[in-house]
N, C-alpha and C positions, 0 to 999 in steps of 0.2 A: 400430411401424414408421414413422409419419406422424413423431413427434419425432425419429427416428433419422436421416431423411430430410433432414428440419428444420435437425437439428445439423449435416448434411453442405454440407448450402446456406451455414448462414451462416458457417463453418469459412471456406468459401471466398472466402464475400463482405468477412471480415472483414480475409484477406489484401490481397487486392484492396486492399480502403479505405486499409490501409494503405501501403502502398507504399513502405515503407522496409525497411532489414537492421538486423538487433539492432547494438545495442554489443557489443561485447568482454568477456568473459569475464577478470577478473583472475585466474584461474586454472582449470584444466582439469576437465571433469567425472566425479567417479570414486570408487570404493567404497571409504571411508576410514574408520577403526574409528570406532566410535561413542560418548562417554562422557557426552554432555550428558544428562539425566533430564527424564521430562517430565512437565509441573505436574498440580499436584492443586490441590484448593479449597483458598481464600486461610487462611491462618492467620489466626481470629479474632483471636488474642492479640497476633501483633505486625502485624497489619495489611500482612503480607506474602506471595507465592506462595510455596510452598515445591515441590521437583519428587520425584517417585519416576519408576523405568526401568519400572514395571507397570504403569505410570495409563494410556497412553493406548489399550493395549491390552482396558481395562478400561471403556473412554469404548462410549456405547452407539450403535450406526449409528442415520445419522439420517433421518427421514423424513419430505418435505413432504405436504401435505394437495393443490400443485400439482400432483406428482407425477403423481396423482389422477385430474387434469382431461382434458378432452376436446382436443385440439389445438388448437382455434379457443381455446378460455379459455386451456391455456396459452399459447401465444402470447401472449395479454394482457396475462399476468401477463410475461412475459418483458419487452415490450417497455416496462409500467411502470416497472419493475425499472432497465434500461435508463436513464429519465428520472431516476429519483430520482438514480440513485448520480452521473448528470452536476451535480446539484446538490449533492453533497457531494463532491465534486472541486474544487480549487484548484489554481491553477498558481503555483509557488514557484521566487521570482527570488532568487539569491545574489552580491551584488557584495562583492568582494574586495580589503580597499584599502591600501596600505604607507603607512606615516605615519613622516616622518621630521624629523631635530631640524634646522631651517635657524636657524644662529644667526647675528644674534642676534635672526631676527625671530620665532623660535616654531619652529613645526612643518608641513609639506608634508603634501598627501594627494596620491596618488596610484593610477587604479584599475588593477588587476594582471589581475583575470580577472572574468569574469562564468557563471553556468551557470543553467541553468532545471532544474524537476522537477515533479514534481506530489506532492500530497498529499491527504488525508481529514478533512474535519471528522468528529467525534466527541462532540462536547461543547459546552455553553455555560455562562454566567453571566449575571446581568446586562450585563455589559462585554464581555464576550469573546467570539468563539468558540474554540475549541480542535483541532487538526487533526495529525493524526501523519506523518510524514515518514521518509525513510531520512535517518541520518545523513549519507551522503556528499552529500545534497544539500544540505545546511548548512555542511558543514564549513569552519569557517575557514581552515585551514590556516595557524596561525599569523598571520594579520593578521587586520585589523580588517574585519569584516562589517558588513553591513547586507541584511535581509531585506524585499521584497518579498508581497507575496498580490494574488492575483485573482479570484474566485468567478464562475461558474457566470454569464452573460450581462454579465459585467463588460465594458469596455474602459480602463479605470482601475488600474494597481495601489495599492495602497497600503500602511503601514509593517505589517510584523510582527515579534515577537520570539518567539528559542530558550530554552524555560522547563526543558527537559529533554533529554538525550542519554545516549548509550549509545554510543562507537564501535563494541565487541565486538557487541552486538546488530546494529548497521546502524541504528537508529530516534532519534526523536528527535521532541518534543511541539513546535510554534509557534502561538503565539493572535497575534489580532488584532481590534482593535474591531469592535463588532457592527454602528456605524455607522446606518445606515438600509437596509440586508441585507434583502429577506423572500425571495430565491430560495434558500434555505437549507435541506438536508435533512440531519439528523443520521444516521448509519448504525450500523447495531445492531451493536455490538461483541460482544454477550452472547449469542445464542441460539446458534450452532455452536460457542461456543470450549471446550463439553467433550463433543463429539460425533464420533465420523469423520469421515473426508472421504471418501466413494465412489468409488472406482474409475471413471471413465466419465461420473458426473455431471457438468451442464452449469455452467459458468462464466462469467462476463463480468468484465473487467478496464478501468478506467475509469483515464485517463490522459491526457498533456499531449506525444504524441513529436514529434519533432521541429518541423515547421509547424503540427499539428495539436493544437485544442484540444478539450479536455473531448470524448476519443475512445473509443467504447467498444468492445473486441474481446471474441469468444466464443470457447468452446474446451470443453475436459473436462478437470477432474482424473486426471491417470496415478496417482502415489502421493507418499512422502517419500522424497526421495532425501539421501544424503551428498555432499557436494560438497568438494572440498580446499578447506583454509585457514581453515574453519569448522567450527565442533566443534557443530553443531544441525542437525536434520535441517531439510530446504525442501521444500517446496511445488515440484512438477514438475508442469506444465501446460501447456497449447498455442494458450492465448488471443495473440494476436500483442501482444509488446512492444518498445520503440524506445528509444532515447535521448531524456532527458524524461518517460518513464513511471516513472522511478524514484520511488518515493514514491505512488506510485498504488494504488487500492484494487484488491483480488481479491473478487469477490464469489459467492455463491452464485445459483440462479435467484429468487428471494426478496427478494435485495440484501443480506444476512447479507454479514457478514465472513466471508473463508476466510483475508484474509493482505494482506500487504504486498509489489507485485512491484517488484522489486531486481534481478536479472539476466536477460540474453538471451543469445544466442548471436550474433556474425554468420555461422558458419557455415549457421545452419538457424534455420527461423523456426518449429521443430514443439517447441523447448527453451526454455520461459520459464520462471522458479523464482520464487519470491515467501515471504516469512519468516513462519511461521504463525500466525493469531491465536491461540492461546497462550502463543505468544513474545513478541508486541504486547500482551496482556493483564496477563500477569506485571508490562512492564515498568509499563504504566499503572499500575496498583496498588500496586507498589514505590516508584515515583516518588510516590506521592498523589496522583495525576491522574485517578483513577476508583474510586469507592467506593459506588457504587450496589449 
């Protein structure tokens, strides 16, 4: 009753904090047949997801040991939770630039548009770190890009490059030198991505919307829903998202990946959808960008 209470408070406080109305929906939301299939374990042989329509039904519910805990520890563990995923949060700058032929002295630039997003580390190397994104916060749109990052207590951005994309998915991989970086937490891609997602269970969604940086909103998992214009089921939940959150991490109370949030409503701020890590998963592993 005490976490129920709990989840009621910050529901509301999380609105509050934020104080903005969703983006726009590029299309309406609604029960539209279903044919995408969903993934099973990665094909040894070719190093690739492969999907069946029985698997996820077949994924076993999942169950923290926080669950568990006493209200005062949870809490704890929430509010950790909380910190870390604001450190594997990035805020990702997209400038947009027409390049044209001025003869006969070369060529002009010129910049066309600008847009912000956020996104997820995930990964590193020696050199890099590695962080997943929606596609549309990359997207060139036919001219010439150039990418931005900012981590977690930065005030500096600096250069990043697009290693991977997926329009149809929405996703899309960016690294960036690892520099002299220690406020940096990688987020567990692996332990939910072949589990449920609970009805009810608590959420938190870490994102960049509009003025507001490395922001974290709470909410509950509702279930998968169909949305028009996409053929994969999403992620419906109630953690408050904005414009700027696109590319931002969905997390469980744990800091487990659930998914990638991607759409809002501005009618309502109780409809946020986010692409689910199995979707995020597949593409990593297809791509060659996660093979642990």
């Amino acid at each position: 009753m005490k976490k129920r209470l709990l989840l009621i408070f910050i529901l509301l406080s999380s609105i509050f904090i934020s104080g903005c109305s969703y983006f726009t929906f590029p299309f309406d939301v609604t029960k539209v047949s279903y044919t995408t299939t969903l993934p099973s374990r990665p094909n040894t042989a070719t190093g690739t997801v492969t999907y069946l329509d029985s698997d996820y039904a077949g994924f076993p519910v999942y169950h923290s040991d926080t669950y568990d805990l006493d209200v005062d520890r949870y809490n704890e563990v929430l509010i950790a939770s909380r910190d870390l995923i604001r450190r594997s949060n990035i805020q990702l700058t997209t400038t947009l630039y027409q390049v044209r032929d001025v003869i006969p002295w070369g060529t002009s630039r010129e910049m066309v548009a600008m847009s912000r997003g956020s996104g997820v580390i995930y990964d590193e190397d020696d050199l890099y770190y590695y962080a997943i994104t929606n596609y549309h916060v990359i997207d060139p749109e036919g001219y010439e890009a150039e990418y931005e990052v900012k981590t977690f207590q930065e005030t500096i951005y600096s250069a990043a490059e697009v290693i991977a994309a997926n329009a149809a998915l929405d996703l899309a991989v960016v690294r960036f030198a690892k520099a002299e970086r220690t406020e940096i937490h990688l987020i567990d891609i692996e332990t939910r991505v072949y589990t449920k997602f609970t009805t009810g269970e608590m959420i938190l969604a870490v994102g960049n919307p509009l003025s507001l940086e490395n922001n974290v909103t709470f909410g509950e998992y509702k279930n998968l829903e169909a949305i028009e214009g996409y053929d994969y089921l999403v992620i419906y939940h109630s953690a408050t998202i904005n414009e700027g959150s696109s590319g931002g991490a969905l997390v469980d109370v744990d800091g487990n990946l659930l998914g990638i949030n991607t759409w809002g409503l501005d009618e309502s701020d109780e409809f946020s959808f986010a692409i689910p890590n199995y979707l995020v998963y597949m593409f990593l592993v297809n791509e060659g960008l996660w093979n642990n």
